[in-house]
C-alpha positions, 0 to 999 in steps of 0.5 A: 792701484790700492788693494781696494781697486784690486779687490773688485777686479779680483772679487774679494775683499780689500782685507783679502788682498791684504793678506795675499800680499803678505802671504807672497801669493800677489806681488805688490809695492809697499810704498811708506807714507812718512819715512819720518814716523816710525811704525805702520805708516804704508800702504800697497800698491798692486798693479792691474796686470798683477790682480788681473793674474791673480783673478785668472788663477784656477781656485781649488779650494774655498768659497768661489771669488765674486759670489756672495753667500746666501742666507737662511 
């Protein structure tokens, strides 16, 4: 699934996912689009079982996942 999909499941932010795969806290495929340009040409692919983990993993610091902010 696309860091998009896992994101809802999770209940962050696609840009989030992003950073939890490069920071190695979910495991996901990198997968390249066009092995003859070089560059920035990939994307991820993250497995449900992976993001479903991840979700049920005990947050111990920061804003709580699924809730919004309110403003004031």
């Amino acid at each position: 699934m696309t860091p998009r999909q896992a994101a809802e499941i999770i209940g962050c932010t696609p840009g989030q996912v992003r950073w939890l795969i490069r920071s190695k806290y979910l495991r996901a495929t990198k997968i390249t689009t066009n092995p003859l340009i070089s560059g920035c040409d990939y994307r991820y692919s993250v497995g449900q079982k992976e993001a479903e983990r991840y979700r049920d993993v005990v947050q111990t610091r920061g804003f709580p996942r699924g809730q919004k902010r309110s403003k004031k």
